[in-house]
PALUMNU-448308 format. One record per residue (C-alpha): residue in three letters; x, y, z; chain; residue number from 1. Coordinates in nm, 4 decimals, padded with zeros to 6 digits, m for minus. Each point is the difference from the previous one (the first is absolute). Layout:
BEGIN
rest:ALA	px:X	py:Y	pz:Z	kette:A	nr:NUM
...
end
This chain:
BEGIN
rest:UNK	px:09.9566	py:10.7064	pz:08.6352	kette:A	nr:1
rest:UNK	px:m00.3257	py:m00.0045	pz:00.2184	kette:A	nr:2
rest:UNK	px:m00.1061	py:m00.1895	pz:00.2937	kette:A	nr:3
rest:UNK	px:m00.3586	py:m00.1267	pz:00.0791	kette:A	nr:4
rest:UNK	px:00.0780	py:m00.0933	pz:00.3621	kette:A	nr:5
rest:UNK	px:00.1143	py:00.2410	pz:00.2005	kette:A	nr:6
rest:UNK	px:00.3133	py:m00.0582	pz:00.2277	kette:A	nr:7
rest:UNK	px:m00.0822	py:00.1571	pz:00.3427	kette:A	nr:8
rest:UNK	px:m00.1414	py:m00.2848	pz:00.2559	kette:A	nr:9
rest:UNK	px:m00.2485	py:00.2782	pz:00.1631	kette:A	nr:10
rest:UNK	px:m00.1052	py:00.1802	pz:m00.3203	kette:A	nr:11
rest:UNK	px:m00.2312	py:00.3161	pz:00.0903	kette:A	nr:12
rest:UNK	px:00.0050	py:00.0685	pz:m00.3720	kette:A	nr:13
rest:UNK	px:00.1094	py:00.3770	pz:00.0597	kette:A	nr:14
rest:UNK	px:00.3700	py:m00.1751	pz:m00.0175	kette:A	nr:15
rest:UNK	px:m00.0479	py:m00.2913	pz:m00.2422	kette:A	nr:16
rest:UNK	px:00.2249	py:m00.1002	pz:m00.1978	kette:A	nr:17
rest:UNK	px:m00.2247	py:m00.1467	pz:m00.2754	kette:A	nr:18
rest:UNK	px:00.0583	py:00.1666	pz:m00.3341	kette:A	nr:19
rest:UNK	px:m00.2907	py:m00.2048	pz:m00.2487	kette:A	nr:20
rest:UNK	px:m00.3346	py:m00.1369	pz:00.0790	kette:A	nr:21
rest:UNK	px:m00.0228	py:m00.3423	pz:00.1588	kette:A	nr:22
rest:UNK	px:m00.3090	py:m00.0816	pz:m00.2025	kette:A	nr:23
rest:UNK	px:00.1954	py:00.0536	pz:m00.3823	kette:A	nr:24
rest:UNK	px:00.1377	py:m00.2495	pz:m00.1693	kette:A	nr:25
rest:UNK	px:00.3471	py:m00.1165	pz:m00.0389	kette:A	nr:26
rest:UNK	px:m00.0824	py:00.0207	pz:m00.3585	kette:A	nr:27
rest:UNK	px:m00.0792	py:00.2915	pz:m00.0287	kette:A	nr:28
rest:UNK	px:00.3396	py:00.1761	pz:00.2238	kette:A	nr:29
rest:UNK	px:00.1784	py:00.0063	pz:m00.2834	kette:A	nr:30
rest:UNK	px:m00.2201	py:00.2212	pz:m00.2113	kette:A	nr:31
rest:UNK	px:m00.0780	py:00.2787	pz:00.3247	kette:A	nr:32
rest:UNK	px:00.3415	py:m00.0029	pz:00.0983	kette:A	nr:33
rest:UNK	px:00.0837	py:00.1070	pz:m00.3676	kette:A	nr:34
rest:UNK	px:m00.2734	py:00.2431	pz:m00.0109	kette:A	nr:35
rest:UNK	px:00.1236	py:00.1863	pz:00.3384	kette:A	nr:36
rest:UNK	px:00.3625	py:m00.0299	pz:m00.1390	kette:A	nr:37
rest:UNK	px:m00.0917	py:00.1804	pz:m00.3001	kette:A	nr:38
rest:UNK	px:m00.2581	py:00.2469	pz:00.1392	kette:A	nr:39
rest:UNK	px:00.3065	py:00.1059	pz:00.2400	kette:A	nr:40
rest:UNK	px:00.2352	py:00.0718	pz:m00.3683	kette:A	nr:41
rest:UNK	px:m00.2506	py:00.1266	pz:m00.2135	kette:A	nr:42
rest:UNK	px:00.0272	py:00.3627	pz:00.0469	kette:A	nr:43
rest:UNK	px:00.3489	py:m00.0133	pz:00.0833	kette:A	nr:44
rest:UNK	px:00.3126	py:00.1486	pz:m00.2053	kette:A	nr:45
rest:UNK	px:00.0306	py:m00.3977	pz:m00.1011	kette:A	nr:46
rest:UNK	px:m00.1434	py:m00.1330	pz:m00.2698	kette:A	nr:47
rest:UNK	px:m00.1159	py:m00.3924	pz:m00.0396	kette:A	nr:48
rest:UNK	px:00.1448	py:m00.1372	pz:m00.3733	kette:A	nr:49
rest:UNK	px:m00.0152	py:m00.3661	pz:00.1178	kette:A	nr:50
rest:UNK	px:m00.1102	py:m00.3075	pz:00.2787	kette:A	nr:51
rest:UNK	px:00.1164	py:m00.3230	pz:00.0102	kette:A	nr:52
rest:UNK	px:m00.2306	py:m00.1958	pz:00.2061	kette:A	nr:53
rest:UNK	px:m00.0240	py:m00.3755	pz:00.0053	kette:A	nr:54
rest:UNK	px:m00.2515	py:m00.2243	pz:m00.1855	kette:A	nr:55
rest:UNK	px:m00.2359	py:00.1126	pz:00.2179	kette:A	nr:56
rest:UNK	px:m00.3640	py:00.1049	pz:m00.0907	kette:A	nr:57
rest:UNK	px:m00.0729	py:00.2105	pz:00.2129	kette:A	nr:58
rest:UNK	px:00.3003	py:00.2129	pz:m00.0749	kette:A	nr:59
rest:UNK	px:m00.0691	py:00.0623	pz:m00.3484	kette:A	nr:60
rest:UNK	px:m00.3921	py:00.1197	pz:00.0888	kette:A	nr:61
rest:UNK	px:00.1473	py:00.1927	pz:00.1779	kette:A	nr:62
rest:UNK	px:00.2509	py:00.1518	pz:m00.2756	kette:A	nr:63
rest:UNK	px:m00.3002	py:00.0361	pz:m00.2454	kette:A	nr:64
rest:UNK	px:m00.2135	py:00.1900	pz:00.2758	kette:A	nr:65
end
């Protein structure tokens, strides 16, 4: 889950709350949030056999990359 906005009415951006870039796509969330999620299991005792993602497109680039 990431947010482009961030939550705080007076923001001083040492305690924002935003956690993805307000100029990226919606389009493309799906494929960086997949990237992060498997950069953070990669090295890990766990090892990724299988994702089941939607029809999405941007979720299977980001499978083959």
């Amino acid at each position: 889950m990431a947010n482009k906005h961030c939550r705080r009415r007076y923001c001083r951006h040492d305690n924002c709350s935003k956690t993805f870039a307000a100029e990226a796509s919606i389009a493309s969330s799906g494929r960086v949030l997949l990237h992060r999620s498997l950069d953070e299991v990669k090295d890990g005792a766990l090892a990724v056999k299988s994702i089941t993602t939607d029809s999405g497109t941007q979720s299977a680039k980001a499978i083959r990359d």
